[in-house]
Structure formats: C-alpha cells, structure tokens
C-alpha positions as CSV (number, residue, x, y, z in Angstrom):
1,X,-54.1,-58.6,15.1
2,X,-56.9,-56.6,16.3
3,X,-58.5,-58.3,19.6
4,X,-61.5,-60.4,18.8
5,X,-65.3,-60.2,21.0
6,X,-65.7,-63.7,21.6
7,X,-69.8,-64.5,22.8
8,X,-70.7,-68.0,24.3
9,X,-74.0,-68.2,25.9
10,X,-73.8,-65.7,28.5
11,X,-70.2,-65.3,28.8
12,X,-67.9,-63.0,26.8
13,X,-64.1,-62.3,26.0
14,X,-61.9,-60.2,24.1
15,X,-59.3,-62.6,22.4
16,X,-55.9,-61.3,20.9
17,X,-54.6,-64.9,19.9
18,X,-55.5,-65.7,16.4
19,X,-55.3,-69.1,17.0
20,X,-57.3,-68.9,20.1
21,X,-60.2,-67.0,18.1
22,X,-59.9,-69.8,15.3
23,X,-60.1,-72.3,18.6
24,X,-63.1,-70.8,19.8
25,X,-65.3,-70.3,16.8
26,X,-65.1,-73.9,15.6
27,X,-66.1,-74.6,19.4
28,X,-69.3,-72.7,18.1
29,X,-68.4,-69.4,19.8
30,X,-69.6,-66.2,18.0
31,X,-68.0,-63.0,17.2
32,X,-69.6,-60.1,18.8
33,X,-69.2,-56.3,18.3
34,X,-69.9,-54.0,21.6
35,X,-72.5,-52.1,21.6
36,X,-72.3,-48.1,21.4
37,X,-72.7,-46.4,24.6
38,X,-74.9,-43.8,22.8
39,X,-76.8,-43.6,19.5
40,X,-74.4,-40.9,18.2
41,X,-71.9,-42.7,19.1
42,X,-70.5,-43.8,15.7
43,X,-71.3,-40.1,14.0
44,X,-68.9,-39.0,17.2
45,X,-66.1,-41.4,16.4
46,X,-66.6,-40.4,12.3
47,X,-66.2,-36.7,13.3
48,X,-63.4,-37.4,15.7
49,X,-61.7,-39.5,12.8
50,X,-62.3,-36.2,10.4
51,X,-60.9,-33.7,12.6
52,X,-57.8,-35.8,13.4
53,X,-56.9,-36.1,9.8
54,X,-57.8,-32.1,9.6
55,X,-54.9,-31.9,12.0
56,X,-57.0,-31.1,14.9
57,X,-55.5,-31.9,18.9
58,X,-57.6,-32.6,21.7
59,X,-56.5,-30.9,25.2
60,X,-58.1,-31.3,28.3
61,X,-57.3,-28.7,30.7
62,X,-57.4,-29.0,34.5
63,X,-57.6,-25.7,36.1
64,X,-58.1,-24.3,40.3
65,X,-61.1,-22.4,41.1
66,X,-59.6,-18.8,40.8
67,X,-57.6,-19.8,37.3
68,X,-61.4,-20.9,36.2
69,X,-62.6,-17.7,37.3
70,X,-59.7,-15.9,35.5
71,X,-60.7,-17.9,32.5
72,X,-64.3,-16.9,33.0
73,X,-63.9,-13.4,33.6
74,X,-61.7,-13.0,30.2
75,X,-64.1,-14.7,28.1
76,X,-65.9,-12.5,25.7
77,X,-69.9,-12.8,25.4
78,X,-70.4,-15.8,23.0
79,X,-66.3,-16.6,22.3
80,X,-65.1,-20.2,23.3
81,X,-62.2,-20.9,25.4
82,X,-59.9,-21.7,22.3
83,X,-61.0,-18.4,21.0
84,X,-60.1,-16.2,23.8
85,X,-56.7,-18.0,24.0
86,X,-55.9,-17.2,20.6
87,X,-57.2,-13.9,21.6
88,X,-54.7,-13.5,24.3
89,X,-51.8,-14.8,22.4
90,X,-52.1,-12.3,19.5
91,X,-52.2,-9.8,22.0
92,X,-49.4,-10.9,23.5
93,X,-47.6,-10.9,19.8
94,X,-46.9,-14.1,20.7
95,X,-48.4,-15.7,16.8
C-alpha cells in the first residue's frame, strides 16, 4: 500500500499501515496531499513520466575541473553535451 499523508491539527505523518490509516481517519484525521515545491511541478513529473516510457535514462555526471574544461572546450557552438558525446563516439566508430 502506498504511504498515506495523515493531517491532525498542526501535526502530520506519512502512514504505511492500512489499518493505522483506517485508525486514524475515524479518529477524525484527514488525508493530505504535499504540496508541489514549484508550480511546474506536476507538468515536470508528466514529462519525466513521458520520456521514461519513450525509453529515455537520466545520468548525472560528476566531472574535475580540467575534465569540465575538456568537456567545454569540445563542445560545438549551440550542441548539448549528449550531442557532442554522440559526436565523439561516431567518430570513434564506436555506434
């Protein structure tokens, strides 16, 4: 079961227990849903949800100073990082 918001007063808690939810809401507790941290924030989960089923992966990328530079430097005007490592890799004959 997906974890519940539980809301009394000025308290709040996230319940996995079904019977606990049940529990708590004749107690007169209400369900709550969080809010979003930004106004786009639903459109951004909608096109996140689109590009996984596209077959889309996210990687995030942690590089040193001079490997940034490197990265920089073999960028062409106005291509994105994916682009210029597909770039590379064709050169390479690599795909």
């Amino acid at each position: 079961m997906k974890p519940k918001m539980m809301v009394h007063g000025s308290y709040a808690r996230t319940i996995s227990n079904p019977a606990e939810v049940e529990r708590l809401l004749a107690m007169g507790w209400l369900l709550a849903a969080p809010k979003p941290k930004t106004r786009m924030a639903k459109a951004m989960r909608e096109l996140r949800a689109q590009r996984r089923a596209a077959g889309w992966m996210v990687f995030t990328l942690w590089a040193s100073a001079e490997d940034a530079a490197a990265v920089k430097a073999a960028l062409l005007p106005g291509e994105t990082v994916v682009e210029m490592i597909v770039r590379l890799i064709r050169k390479q004959s690599l795909l």
